[in-house]
C-alpha positions as a LaTeX table, in Angstrom:
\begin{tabular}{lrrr}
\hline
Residue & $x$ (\AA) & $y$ (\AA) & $z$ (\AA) \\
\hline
Unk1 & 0.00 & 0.00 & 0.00 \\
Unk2 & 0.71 & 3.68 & 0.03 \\
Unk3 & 1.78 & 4.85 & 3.05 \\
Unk4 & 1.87 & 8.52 & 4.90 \\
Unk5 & 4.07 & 8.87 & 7.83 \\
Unk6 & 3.57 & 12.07 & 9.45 \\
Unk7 & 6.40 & 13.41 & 12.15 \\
Unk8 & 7.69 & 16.49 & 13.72 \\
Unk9 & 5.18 & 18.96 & 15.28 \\
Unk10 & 4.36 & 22.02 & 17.60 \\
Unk11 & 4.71 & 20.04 & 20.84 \\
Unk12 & 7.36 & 19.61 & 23.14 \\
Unk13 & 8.07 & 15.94 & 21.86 \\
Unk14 & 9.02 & 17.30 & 18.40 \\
Unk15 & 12.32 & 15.40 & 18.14 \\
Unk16 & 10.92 & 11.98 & 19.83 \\
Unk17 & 8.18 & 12.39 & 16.86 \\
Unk18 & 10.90 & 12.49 & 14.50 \\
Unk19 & 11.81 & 9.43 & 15.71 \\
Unk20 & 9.24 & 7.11 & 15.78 \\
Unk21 & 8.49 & 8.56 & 12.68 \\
Unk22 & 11.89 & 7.75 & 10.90 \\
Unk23 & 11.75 & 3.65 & 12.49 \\
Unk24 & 8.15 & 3.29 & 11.10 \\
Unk25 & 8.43 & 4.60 & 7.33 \\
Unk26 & 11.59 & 2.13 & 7.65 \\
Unk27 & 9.65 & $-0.48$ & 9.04 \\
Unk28 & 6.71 & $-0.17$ & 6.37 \\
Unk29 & 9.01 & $-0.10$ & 3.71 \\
Unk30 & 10.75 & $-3.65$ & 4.69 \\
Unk31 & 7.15 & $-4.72$ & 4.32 \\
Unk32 & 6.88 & $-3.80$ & 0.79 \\
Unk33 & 4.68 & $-0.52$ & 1.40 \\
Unk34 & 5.33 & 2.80 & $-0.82$ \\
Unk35 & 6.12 & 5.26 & 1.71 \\
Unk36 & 5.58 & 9.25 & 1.83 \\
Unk37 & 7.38 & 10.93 & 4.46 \\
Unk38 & 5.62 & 14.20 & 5.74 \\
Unk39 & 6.96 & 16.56 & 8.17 \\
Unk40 & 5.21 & 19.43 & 10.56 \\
Unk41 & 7.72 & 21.89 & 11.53 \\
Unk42 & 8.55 & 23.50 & 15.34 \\
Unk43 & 5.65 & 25.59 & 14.38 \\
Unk44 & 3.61 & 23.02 & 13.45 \\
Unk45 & 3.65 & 23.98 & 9.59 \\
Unk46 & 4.06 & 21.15 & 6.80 \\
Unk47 & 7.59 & 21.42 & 6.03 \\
Unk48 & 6.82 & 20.85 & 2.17 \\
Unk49 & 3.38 & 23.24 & 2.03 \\
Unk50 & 0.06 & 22.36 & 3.24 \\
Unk51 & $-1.77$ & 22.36 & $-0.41$ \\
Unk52 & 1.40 & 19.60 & $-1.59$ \\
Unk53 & 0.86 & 17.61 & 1.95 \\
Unk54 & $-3.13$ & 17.83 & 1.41 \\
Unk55 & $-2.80$ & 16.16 & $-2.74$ \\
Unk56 & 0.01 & 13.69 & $-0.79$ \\
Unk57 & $-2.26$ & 12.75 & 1.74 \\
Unk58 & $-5.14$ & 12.51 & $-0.38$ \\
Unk59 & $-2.93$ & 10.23 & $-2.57$ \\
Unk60 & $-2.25$ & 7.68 & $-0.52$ \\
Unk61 & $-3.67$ & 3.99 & 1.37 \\
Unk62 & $-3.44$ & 4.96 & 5.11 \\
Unk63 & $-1.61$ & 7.64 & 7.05 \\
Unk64 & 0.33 & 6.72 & 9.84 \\
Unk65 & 0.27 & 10.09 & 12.14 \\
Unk66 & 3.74 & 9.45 & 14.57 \\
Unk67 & 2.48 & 12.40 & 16.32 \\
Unk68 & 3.09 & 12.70 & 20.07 \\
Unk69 & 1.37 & 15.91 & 22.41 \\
Unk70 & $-0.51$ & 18.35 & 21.10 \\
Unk71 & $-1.41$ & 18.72 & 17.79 \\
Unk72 & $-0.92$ & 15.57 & 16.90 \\
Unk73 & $-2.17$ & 12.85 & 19.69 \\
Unk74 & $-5.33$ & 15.10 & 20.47 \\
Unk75 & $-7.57$ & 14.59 & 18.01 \\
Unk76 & $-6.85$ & 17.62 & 15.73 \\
Unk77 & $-4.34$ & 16.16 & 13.19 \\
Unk78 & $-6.90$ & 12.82 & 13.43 \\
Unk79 & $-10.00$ & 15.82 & 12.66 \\
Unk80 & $-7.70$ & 17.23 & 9.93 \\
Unk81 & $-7.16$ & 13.48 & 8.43 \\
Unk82 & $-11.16$ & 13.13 & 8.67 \\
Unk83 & $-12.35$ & 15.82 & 6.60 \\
Unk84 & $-9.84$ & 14.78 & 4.05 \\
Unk85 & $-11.38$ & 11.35 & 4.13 \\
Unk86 & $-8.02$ & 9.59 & 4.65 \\
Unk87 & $-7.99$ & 6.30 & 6.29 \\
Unk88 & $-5.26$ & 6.68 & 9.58 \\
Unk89 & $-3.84$ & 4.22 & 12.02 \\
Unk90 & $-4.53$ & 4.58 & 15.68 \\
Unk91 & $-7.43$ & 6.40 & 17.71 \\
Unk92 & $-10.60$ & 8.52 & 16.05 \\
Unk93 & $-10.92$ & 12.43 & 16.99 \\
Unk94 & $-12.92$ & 11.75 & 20.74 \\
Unk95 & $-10.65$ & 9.13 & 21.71 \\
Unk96 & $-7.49$ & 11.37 & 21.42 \\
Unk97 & $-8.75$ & 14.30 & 22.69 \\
Unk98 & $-9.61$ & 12.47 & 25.67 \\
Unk99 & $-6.50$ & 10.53 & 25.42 \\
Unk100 & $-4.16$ & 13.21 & 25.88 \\
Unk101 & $-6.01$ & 15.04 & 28.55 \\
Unk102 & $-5.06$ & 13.53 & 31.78 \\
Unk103 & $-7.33$ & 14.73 & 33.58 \\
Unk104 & $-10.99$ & 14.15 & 31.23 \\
Unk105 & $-8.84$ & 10.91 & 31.16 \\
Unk106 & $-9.72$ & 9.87 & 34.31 \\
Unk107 & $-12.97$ & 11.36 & 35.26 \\
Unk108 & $-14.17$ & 8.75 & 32.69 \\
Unk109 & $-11.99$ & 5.78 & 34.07 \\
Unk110 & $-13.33$ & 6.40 & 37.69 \\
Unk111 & $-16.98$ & 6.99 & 36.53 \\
Unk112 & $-16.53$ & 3.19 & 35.37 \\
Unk113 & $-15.14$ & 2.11 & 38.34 \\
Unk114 & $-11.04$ & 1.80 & 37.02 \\
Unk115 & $-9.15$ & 2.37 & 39.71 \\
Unk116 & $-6.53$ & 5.55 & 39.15 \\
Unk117 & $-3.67$ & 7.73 & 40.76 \\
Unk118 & $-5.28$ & 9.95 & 42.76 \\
Unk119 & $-4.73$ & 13.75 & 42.56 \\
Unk120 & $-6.81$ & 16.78 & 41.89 \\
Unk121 & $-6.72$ & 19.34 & 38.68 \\
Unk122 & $-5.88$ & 23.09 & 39.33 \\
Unk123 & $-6.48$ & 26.24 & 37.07 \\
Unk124 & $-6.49$ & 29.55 & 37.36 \\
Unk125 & $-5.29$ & 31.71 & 40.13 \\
Unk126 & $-4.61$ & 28.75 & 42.17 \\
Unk127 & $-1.74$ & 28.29 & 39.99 \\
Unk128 & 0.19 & 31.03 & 41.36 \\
Unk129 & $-1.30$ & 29.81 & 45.14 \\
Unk130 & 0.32 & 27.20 & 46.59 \\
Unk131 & $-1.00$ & 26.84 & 49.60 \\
Unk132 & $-4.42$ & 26.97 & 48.43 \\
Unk133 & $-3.44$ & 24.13 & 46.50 \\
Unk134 & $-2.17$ & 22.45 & 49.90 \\
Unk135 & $-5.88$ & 22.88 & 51.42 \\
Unk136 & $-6.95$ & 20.96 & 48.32 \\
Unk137 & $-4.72$ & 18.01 & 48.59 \\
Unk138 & $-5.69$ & 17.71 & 52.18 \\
Unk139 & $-9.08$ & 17.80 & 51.44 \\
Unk140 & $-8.60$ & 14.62 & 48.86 \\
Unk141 & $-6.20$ & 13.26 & 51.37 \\
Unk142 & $-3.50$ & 13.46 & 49.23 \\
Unk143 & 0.16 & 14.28 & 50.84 \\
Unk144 & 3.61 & 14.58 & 50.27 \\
Unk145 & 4.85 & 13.82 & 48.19 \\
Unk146 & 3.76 & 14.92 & 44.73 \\
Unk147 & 4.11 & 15.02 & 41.01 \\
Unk148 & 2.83 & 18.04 & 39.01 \\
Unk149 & 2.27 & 17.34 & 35.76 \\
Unk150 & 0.50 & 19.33 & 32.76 \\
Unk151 & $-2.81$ & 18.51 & 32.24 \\
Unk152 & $-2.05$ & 17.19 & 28.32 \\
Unk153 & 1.13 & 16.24 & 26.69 \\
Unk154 & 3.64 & 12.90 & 27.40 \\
Unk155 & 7.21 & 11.92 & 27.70 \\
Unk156 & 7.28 & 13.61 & 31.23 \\
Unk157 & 8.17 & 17.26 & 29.91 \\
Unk158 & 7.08 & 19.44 & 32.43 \\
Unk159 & 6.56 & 16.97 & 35.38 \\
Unk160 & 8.16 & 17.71 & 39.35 \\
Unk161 & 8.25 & 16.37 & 42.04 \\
Unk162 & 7.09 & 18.51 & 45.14 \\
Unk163 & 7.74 & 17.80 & 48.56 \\
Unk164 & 6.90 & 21.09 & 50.38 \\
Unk165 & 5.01 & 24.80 & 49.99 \\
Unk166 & 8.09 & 25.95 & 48.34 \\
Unk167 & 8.93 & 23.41 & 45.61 \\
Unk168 & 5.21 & 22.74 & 45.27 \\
Unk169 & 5.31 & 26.43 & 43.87 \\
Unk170 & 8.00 & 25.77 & 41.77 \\
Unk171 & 6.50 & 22.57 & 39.86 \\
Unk172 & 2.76 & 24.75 & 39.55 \\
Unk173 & 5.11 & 27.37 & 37.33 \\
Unk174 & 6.62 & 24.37 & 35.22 \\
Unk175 & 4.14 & 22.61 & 34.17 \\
Unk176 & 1.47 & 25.87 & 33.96 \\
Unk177 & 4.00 & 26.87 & 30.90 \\
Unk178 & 2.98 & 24.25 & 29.16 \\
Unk179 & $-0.83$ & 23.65 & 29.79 \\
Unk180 & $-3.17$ & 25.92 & 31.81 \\
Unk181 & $-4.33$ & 22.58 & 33.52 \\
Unk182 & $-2.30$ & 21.33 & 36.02 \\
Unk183 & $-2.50$ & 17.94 & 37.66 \\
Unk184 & $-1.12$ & 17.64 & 41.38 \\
Unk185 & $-1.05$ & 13.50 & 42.15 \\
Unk186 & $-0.20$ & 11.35 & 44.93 \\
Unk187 & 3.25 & 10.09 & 44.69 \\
Unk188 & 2.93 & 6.29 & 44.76 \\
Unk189 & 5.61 & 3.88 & 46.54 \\
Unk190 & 5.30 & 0.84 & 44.06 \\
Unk191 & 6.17 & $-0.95$ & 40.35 \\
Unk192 & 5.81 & 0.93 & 37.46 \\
Unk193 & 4.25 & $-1.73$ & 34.58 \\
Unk194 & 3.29 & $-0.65$ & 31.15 \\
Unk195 & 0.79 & $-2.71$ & 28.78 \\
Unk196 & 0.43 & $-2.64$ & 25.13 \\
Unk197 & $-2.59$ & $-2.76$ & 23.50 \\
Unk198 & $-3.25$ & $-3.22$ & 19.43 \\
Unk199 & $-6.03$ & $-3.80$ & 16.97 \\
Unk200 & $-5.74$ & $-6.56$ & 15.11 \\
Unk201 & $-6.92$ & $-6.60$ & 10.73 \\
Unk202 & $-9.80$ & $-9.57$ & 11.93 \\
Unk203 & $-11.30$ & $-6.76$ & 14.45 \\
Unk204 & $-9.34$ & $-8.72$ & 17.59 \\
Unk205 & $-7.88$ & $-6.71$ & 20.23 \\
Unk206 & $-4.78$ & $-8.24$ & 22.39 \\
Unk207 & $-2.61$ & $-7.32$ & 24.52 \\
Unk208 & 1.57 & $-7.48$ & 24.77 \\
Unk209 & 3.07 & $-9.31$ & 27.77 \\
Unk210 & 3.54 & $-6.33$ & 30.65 \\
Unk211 & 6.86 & $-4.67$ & 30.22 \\
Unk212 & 8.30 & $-3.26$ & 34.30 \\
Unk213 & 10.60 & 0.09 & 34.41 \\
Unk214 & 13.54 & 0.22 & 36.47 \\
Unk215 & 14.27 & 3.95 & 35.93 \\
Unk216 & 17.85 & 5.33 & 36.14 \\
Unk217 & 18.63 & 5.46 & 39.60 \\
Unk218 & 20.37 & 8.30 & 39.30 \\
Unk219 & 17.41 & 10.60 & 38.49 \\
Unk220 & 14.68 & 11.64 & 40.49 \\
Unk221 & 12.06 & 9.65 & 39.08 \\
Unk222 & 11.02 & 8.39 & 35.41 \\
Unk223 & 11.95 & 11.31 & 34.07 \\
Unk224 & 12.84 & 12.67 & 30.03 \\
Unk225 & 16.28 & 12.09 & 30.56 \\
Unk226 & 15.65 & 8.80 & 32.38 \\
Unk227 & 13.67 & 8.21 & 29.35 \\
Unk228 & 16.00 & 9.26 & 26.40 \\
Unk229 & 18.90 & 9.72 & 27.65 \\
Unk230 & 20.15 & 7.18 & 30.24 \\
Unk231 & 21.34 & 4.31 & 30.45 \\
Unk232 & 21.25 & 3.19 & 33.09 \\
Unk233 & 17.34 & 2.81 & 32.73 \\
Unk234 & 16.26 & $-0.82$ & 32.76 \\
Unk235 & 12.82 & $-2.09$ & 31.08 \\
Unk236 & 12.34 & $-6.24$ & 32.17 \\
Unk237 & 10.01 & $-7.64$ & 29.72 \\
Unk238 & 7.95 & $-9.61$ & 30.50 \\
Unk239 & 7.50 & $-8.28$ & 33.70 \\
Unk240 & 7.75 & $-10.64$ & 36.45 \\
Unk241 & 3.95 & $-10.92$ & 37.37 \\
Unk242 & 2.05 & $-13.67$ & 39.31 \\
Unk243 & $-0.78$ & $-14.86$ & 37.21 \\
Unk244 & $-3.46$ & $-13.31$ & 39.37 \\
Unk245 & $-1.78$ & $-9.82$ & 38.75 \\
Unk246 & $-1.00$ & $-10.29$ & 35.30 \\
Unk247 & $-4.88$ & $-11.01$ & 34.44 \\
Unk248 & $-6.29$ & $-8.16$ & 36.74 \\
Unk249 & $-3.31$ & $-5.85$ & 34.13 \\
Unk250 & $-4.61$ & $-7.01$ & 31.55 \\
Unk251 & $-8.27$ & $-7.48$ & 31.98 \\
Unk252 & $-8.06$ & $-3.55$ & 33.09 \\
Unk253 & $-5.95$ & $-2.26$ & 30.02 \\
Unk254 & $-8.78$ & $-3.59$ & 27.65 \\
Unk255 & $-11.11$ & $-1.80$ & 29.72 \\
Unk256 & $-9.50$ & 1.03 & 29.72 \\
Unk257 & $-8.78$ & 1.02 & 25.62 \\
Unk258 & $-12.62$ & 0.13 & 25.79 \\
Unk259 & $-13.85$ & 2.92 & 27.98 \\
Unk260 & $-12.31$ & 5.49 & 26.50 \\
Unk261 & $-13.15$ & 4.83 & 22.66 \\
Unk262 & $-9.77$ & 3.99 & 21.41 \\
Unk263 & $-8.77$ & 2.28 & 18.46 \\
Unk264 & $-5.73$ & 0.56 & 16.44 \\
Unk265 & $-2.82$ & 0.89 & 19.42 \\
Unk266 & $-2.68$ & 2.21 & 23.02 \\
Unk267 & $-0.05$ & 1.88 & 26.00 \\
Unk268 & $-1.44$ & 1.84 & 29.17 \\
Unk269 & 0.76 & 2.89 & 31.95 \\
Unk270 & 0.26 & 1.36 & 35.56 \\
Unk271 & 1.64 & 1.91 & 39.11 \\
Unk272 & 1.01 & $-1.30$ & 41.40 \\
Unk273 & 1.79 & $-0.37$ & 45.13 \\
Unk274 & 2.22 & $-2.19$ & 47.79 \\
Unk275 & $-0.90$ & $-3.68$ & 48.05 \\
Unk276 & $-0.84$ & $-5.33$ & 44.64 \\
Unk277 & $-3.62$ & $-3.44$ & 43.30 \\
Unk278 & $-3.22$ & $-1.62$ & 40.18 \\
Unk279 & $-3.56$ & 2.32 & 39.77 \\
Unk280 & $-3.80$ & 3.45 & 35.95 \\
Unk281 & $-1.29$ & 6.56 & 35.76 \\
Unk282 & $-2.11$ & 8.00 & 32.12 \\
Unk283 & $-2.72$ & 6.48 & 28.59 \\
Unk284 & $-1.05$ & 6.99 & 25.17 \\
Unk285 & $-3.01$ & 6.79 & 21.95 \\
Unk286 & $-0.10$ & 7.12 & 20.18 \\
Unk287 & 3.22 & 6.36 & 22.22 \\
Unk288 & 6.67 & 6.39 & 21.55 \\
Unk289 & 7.79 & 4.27 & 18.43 \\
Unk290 & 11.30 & 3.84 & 17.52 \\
Unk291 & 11.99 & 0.22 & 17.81 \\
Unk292 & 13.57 & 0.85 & 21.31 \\
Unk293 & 10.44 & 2.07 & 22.32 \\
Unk294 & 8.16 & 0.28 & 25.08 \\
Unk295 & 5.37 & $-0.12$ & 23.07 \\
Unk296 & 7.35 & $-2.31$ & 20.11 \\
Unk297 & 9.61 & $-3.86$ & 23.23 \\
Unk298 & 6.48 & $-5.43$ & 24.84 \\
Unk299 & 5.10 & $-7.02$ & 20.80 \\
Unk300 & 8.35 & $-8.52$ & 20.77 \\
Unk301 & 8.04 & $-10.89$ & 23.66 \\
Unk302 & 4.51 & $-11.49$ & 22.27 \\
Unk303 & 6.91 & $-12.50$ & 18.85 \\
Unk304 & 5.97 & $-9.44$ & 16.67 \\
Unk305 & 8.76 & $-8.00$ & 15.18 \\
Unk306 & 8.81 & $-3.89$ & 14.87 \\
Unk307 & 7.75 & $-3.92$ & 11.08 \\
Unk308 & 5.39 & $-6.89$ & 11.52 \\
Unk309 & 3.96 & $-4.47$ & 14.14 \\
Unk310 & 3.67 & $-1.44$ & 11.96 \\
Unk311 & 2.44 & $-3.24$ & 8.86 \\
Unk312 & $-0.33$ & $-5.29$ & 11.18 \\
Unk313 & $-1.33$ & $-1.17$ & 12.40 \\
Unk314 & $-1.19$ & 0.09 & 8.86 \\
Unk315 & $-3.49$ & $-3.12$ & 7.68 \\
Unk316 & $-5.95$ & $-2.98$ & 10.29 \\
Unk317 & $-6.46$ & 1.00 & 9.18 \\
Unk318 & $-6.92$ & 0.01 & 5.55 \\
Unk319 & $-9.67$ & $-2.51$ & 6.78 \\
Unk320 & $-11.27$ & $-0.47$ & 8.41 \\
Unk321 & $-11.87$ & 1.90 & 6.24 \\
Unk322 & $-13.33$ & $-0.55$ & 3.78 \\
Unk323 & $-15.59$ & $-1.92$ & 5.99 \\
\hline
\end{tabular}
């Protein structure tokens, strides 16, 4: 088939874009697809012109939008591909909107009853009011420890730690430069899993074996750099999971991918504390995808290799679409 790879962006994860976008039109082509490489600028501009992108686009089989953060994994690139009638791999316009934003994210997980990190959303002038935002957290019984994250966006640009007034402060300004929504979560002690979840051509939807981080432990958490550019950063797939746990991870990924609407791929990211009982953290309609990547990483051990991955995505799309 003829396939559209779209990269780059206006979001923060511009470069890791670039990336996944480079290892899948590689990918596709060692599985005999045509491949057209399109590129959105820092400014979110198509590199080569928006009326040559639009008779590209139109052109092709299935579009493969590597997009990561805004602009790209929030529905409008997916709204864009819509009106043009192009058939595209990964989530509809609803799905990613709600995808991306962490905190619509789980209003509708804990309206169906999936259990989630608990924190609290803040906007406005509490931004620039810490301890108004303390009064909050107390009042959801939430303590210090914290992690302040924007509201939207992924590969943990923007996220702090807080462990007092001051720093608490600090990590509102952060992340507030990035997205006027703010989440403020409970810090929790425990294993950090991720699950991979993919559409299948025959309408089946499966899941990878769990893949456990071991983040560098020379940074502060799971961090960007943890994440790009350590490493020291371990990922054990499969993750060593008694049976009991791995079918409650499982069972609750599908529910999640289910629940929210999604379609094609997802990676579902878990903490399991202490007491064994799994908190979803955030979803990603559209994670990170060089071959590295967790999301390729976890088909692996489920004996997909990366371009029998990205051809099985681009052939589910082009089903779709024709049915």
């Amino acid at each position: 088939m003829k396939v559209v790879v779209i990269s780059g962006g206006a979001s923060p994860e511009h470069e890791v874009s670039l990336a996944s976008g480079r290892g899948i039109a590689e990918a596709a082509e060692q599985s005999g697809h045509e491949v057209v490489r399109l590129v959105l600028d820092p400014e979110g501009y198509w590199q080569d012109g928006q009326a040559e992108a639009i008779a590209l686009l139109q052109d092709c089989d299935v579009v493969i939008p590597a997009l990561h953060g805004e602009g790209g994994e929030d529905g409008v690139i997916q709204g864009f591909l819509d009106q043009l009638h192009v058939p595209y791999v990964g989530s509809g316009v609803a799905a990613s909107a709600v995808g991306l934003d962490k905190h619509l994210t789980k209003g509708i997980l804990r309206a169906q009853g999936i259990p989630v990190t608990p924190g609290i959303t803040v906007r406005g002038a509490d931004l620039k009011d810490a301890e108004a935002v303390i009064q909050r957290l107390k009042a959801a019984d939430i303590e210090f420890p914290v992690f302040v994250k924007p509201g939207s966006g992924g590969s943990s640009f923007g996220v702090t730690r807080a462990t007092d007034l001051q720093t608490l402060q600090a990590a509102l300004a952060v992340a507030a430069e990035l997205d006027p929504h703010v989440l403020v979560e409970q810090e929790i002690n425990g294993r950090e899993i991720d699950l991979s979840v993919m559409e299948f051509p025959d309408g089946r939807v499966d899941v990878a074996p769990a893949l456990e981080i071991h983040a560098d432990p020379d940074q502060p958490f799971f961090n960007a750099a943890a994440k790009y550019d350590s490493g020291a950063t371990k990922f054990v797939v499969p993750a060593p999971t008694d049976p009991e746990l791995t079918e409650q991870l499982r069972r609750t990924a599908l529910e999640v991918f289910d629940a929210l609407g999604c379609q094609g791929l997802a990676r579902v990211d878990f903490f399991v504390p202490a007491d064994g009982k799994p908190l979803v953290n955030e979803i990603n309609t559209f994670p990170g995808f060089t071959a590295m990547s967790q999301f390729p990483r976890m088909w692996a051990a489920a004996g997909l290799t990366y371009a029998q991955v990205v051809d099985n995505l681009v052939r589910t799309a082009a089903v779709k679409q024709t049915a």
